[in-house]
C-alpha positions as CSV (number, residue, x, y, z in Angstrom):
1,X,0.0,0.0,0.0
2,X,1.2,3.4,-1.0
3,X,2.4,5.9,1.8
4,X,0.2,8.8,2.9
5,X,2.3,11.4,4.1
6,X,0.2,13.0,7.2
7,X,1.5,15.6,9.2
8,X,4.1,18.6,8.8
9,X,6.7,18.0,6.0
10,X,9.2,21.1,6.4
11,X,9.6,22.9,2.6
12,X,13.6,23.1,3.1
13,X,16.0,25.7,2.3
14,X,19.3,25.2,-0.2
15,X,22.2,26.3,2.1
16,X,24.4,28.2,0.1
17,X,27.5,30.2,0.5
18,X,27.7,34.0,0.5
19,X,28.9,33.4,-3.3
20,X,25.7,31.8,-4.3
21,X,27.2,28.5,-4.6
22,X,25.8,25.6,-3.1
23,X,27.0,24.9,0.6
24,X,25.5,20.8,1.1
25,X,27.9,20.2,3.7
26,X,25.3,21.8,5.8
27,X,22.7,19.9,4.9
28,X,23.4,17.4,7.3
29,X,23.0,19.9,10.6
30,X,19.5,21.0,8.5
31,X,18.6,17.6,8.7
32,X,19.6,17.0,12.2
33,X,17.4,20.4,13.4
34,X,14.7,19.1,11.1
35,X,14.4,15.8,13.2
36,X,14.5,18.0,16.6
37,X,11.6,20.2,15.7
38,X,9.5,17.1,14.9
39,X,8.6,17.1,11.5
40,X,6.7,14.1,9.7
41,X,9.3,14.5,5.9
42,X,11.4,17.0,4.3
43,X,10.8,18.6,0.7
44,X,13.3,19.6,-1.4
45,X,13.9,22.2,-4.4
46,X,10.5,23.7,-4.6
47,X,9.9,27.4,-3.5
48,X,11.9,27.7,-0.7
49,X,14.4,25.7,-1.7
50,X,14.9,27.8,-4.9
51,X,14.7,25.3,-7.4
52,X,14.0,27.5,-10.1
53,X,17.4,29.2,-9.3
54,X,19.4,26.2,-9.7
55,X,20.7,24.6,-12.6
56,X,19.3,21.1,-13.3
57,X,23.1,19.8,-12.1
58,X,22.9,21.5,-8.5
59,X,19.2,20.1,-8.2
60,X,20.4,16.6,-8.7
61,X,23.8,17.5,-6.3
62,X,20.8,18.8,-3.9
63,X,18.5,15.8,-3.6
64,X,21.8,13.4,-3.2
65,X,22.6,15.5,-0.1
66,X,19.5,15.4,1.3
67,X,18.8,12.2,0.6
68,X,21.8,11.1,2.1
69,X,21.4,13.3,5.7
70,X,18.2,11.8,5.7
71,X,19.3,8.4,5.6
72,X,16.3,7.2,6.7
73,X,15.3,9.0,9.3
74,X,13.0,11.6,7.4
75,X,11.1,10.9,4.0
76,X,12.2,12.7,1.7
77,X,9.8,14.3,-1.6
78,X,11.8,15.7,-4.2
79,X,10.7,18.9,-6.5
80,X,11.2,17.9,-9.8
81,X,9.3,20.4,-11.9
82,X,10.6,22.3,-14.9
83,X,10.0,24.5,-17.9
84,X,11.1,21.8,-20.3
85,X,9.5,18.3,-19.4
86,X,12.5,16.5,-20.8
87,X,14.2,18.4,-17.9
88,X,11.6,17.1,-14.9
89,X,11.4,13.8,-16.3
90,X,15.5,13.3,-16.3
91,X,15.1,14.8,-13.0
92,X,12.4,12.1,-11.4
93,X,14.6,9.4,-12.7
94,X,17.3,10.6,-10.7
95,X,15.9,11.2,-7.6
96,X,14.3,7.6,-8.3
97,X,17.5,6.5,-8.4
98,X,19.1,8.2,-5.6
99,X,16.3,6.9,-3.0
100,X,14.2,9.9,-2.8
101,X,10.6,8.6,-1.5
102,X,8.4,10.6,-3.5
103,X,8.4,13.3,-6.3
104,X,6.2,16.5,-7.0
105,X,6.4,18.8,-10.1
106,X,5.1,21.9,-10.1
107,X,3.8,22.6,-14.2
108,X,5.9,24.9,-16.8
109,X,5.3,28.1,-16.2
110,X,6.7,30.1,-18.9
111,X,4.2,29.0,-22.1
112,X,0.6,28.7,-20.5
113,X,-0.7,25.3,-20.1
114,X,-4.2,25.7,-21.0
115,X,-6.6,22.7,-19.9
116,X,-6.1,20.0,-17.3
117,X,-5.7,17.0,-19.7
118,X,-2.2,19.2,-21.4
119,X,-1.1,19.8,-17.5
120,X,-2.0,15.8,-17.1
121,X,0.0,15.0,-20.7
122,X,3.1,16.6,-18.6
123,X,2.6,14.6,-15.3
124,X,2.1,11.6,-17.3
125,X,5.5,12.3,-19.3
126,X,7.2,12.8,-15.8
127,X,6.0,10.0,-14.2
128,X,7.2,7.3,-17.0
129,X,10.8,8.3,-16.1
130,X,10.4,7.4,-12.4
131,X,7.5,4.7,-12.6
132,X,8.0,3.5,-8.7
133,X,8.0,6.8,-7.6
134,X,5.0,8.7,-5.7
135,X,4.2,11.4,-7.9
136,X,2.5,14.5,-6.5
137,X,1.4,18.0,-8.6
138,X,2.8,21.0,-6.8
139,X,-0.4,23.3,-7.0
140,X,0.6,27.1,-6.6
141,X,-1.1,29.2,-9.1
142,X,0.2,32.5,-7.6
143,X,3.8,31.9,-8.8
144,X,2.5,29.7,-11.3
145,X,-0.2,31.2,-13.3
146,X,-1.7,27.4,-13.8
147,X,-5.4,27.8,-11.7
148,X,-7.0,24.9,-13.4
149,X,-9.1,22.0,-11.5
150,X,-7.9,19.9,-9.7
151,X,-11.1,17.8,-9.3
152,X,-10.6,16.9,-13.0
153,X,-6.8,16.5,-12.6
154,X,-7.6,13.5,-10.3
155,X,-10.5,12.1,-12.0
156,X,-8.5,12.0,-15.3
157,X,-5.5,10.7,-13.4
158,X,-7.1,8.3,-11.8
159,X,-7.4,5.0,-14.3
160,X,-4.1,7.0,-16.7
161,X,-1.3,7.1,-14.0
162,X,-1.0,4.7,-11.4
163,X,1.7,6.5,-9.8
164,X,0.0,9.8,-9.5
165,X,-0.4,10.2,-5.4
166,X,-1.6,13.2,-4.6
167,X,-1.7,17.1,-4.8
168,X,0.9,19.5,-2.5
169,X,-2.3,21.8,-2.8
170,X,-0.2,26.0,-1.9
171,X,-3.6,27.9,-2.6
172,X,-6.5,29.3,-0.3
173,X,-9.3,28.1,-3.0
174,X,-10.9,25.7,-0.1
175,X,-13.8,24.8,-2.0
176,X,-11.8,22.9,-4.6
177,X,-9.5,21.7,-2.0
178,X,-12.9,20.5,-0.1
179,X,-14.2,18.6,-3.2
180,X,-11.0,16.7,-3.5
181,X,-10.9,15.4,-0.8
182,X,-14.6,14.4,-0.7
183,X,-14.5,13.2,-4.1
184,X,-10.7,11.7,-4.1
185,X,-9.4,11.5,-0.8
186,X,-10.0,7.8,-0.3
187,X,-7.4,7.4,-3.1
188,X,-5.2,10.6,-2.9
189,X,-2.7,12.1,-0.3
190,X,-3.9,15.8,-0.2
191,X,-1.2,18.0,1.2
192,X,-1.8,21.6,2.1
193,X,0.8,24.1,1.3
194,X,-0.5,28.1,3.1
195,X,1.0,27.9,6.4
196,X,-0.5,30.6,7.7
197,X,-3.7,28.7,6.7
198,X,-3.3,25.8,8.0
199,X,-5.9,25.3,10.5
200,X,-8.4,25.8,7.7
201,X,-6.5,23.2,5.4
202,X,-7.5,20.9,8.2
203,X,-10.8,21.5,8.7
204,X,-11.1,21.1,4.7
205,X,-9.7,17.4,5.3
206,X,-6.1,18.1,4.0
207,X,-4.1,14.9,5.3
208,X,-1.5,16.8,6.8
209,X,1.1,20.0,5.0
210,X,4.1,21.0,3.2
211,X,5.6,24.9,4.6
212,X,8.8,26.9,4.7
213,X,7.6,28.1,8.3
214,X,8.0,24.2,9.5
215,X,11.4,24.8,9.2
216,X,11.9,26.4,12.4
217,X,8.1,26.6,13.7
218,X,7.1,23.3,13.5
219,X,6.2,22.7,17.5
220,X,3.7,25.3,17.3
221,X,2.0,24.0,14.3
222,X,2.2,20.7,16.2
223,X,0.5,22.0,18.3
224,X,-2.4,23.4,16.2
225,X,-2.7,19.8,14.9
226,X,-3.3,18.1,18.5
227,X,-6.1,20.5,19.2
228,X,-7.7,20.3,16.1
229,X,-7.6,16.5,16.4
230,X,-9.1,16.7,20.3
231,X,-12.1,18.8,18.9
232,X,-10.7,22.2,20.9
233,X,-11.3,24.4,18.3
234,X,-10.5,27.7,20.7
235,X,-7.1,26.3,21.2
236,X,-6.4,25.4,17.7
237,X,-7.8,29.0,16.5
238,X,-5.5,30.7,19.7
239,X,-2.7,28.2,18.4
240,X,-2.9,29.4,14.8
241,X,-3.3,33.0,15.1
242,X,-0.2,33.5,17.0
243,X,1.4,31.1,14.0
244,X,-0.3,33.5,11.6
245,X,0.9,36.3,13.0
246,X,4.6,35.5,13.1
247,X,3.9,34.9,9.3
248,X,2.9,38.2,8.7
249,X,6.0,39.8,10.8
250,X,8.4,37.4,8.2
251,X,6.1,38.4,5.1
252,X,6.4,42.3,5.6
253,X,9.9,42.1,4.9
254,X,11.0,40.3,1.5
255,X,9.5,37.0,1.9
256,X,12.2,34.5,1.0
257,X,15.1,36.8,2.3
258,X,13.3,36.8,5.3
259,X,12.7,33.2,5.3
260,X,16.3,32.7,5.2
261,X,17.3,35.0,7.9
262,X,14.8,33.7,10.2
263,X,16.6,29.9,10.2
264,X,20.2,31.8,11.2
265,X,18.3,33.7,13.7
266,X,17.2,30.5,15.3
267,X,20.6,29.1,14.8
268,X,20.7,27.4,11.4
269,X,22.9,29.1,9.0
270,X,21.2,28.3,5.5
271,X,23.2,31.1,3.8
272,X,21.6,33.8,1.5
273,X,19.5,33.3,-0.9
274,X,20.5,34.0,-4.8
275,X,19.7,36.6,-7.5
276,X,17.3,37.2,-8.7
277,X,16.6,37.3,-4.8
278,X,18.7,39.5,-2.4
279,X,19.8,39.3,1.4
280,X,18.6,41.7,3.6
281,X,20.6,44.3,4.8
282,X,21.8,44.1,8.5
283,X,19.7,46.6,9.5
284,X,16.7,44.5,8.0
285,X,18.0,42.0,10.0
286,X,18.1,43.2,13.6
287,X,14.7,44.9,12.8
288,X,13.1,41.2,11.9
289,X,14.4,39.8,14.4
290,X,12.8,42.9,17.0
291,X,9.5,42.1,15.5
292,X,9.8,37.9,16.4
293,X,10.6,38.7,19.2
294,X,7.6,40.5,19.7
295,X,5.4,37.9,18.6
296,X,6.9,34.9,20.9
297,X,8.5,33.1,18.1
298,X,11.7,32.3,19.9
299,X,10.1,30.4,22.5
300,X,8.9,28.0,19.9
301,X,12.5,27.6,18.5
């Protein structure tokens, strides 16, 4: 029987050096703070990891590193998603054969892909390059531009690819979300993707969630979880607005800067980020890090 990935799977960062290059001989200590803040699985190279940044070699150099500090002890998805589908589909056959436990691809982004059964064409394409694979659709229209439906994806999907799991589902369109899982979610893994969201994710029968924010928040959206699950909705609602508001404090800086300086602030050094993103300044910096404090992060961490 497949695997249904349930809880919070931590959307990692790509350490890299202050050059730009890729620094992997810290992904073992990401791994090892991974495992300490709890979480159910670790993906790698989607949006916070900066796939899109890296060249097709550093993604495969990535998911070996990861794979490897994982070792077991964490599942671990790997982004495989492209522009050109010859390029995802020689990337799900090497994470396929470096170990990786699943694979998601979010769809090309740069020519439109126009109705579900082209988006479906490309999965299909993917997943015949890595047939014992998991294969998930990363669904993020905002960066994407691909808002199509994603009850149709897994009715057509369904009978035509057998190793089409599930959806990593990064938009706030609940209804849709809702309908998957009542139509689908016997078969299919739904994972949510809005952190700040995620309480409603639950409640919309998501099977558990993929964030940047699990990196280094994960106890406290742990905690969400348990009182959803026990029926305390106050707590849960208490729970996730003090989640939601750290989110906000990260957000009103540069997002994925942010991001990044929030994990060395808590004591994991993931490097910058690269161009086309930028650092933030010091000052930046110290003024985050004022604002977390404010909203009780750090006792999380």
């Amino acid at each position: 029987m497949r695997r249904r990935f349930t809880g919070l799977i931590a959307a990692s960062f790509t350490p890299m050096h202050e050059d730009g290059s890729l620094a992997l001989e810290q992904t073992p200590s990401i791994i090892a703070h991974l495992i300490t803040q709890g979480v159910s699985g670790v993906f790698v190279g989607g949006s916070t990891g900066e796939g899109p940044s890296l060249s097709v070699r550093e993604r495969m150099d990535l998911a070996e590193a990861f794979i490897e500090a994982a070792d077991g002890h964490l599942p671990v998805i790997i982004h495989v998603g492209h522009n050109s589908i010859s390029e995802a589909a020689g990337l799900a056959a090497h994470a396929e054969q470096a170990g990786a436990d699943a694979i998601a691809a979010a769809p090309p982004a740069y020519y439109p892909v126009p109705t579900v059964e082209v988006l479906s064409n490309c999965l299909a394409t993917i997943a015949e390059s890595a047939p014992t694979l998991p294969l998930y659709y990363y669904h993020i229209p905002r960066l994407t531009g691909v808002e199509l439906d994603m009850v149709r994806l897994l009715e057509l999907n369904r009978d035509r690819l057998p190793s089409f799991a599930g959806i990593k589902y990064s938009a706030a369109s609940f209804d849709m979300l809702q309908r998957c899982v009542d139509d689908h979610g016997d078969r299919y893994n739904l994972l949510f993707g809005v952190d700040e969201m995620l309480l409603d994710g639950l409640v919309a029968g998501a099977d558990g969630a993929v964030g940047s924010t699990f990196n280094f928040l994960a106890p406290l959206y742990t905690r969400v979880i348990e009182s959803f699950q026990r029926e305390d909705l106050a707590a849960a609602r208490a729970l996730q607005e003090q989640a939601a508001g750290i989110v906000e404090a990260i957000l009103s800086y540069a997002s994925h800067p942010a991001l990044k300086a929030t994990m060395r602030l808590v004591g994991v050094d993931c490097g910058p980020p690269r161009l086309p993103l930028e650092p933030l300044a010091a000052s930046a910096v110290e003024a985050l890090e004022r604002d977390l404090r404010a909203t009780g992060l750090f006792e999380w961490t």
